[in-house]
N, C-alpha and C positions, 0 to 999 in steps of 0.2 A: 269604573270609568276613570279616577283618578291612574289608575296605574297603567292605563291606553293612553290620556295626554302626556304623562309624563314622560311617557315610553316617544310619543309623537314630537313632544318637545328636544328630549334627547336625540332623535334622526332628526329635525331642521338643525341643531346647529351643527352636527355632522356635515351636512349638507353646504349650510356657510361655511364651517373650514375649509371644504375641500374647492369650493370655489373661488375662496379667496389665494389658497394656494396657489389653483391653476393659474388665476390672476399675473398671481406675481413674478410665477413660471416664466408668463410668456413676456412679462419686462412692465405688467401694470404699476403706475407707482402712487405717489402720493397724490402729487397735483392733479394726476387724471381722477382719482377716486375722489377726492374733494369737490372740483369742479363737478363732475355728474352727481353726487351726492344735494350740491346746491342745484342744480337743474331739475334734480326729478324735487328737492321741496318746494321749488314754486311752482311745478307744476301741481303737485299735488295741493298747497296753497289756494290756488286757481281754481281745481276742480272743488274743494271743499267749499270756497264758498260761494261757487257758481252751483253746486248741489242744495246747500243751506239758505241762500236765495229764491230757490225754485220750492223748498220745502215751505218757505214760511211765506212765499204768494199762494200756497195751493190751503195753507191755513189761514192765510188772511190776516198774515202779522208783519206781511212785510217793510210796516210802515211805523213800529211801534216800537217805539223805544225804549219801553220798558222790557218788553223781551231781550233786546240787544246787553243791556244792563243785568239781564240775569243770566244772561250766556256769558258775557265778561267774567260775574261773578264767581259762575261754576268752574269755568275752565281754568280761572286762576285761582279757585280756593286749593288747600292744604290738599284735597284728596282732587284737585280736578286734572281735568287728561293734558292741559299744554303744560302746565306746571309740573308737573311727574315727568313729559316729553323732555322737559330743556335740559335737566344734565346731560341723560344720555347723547343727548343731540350731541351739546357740548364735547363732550368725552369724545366723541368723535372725530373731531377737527382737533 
């Protein structure tokens, strides 16, 4: 299986060159890609934690701050997902 995602991972970014080419082909530039890049993260923003709100009333933590503190904790520790997220992010702007 290793050697089918790697194989899968090598066609997406095939896939993003070639769009970011066509992109630029047809005169896409900085600010346009910037600008939609910050639109789709607040929306995704948005949907994340209007998804993570519905999850933790349907668990019956919506109101507990201890969970909120340990979500903080995860997501900014050394191995958590926004903390890994923000250079790349960065690198991109």
């Amino acid at each position: 299986m290793k050697k089918v995602w790697l194989w899968h991972l090598l066609e997406e970014v095939d896939h993003r060159n070639a769009c970011f080419d066509i992109y630029t082909h047809l005169g896409g530039g900085y600010l346009r890609r910037v600008s939609m890049m910050t639109g789709m993260v607040l929306i995704f923003i948005t949907y994340h934690i209007y998804a993570q709100s519905g999850l933790l009333w349907q668990n019956g933590n919506l109101f507990n701050p201890r969970v909120y503190l340990d979500g903080l904790r995860f997501m900014l520790s050394k191995k958590g997902l926004y903390r890994n997220l923000i250079p790349p992010f960065l690198a991109y702007y």
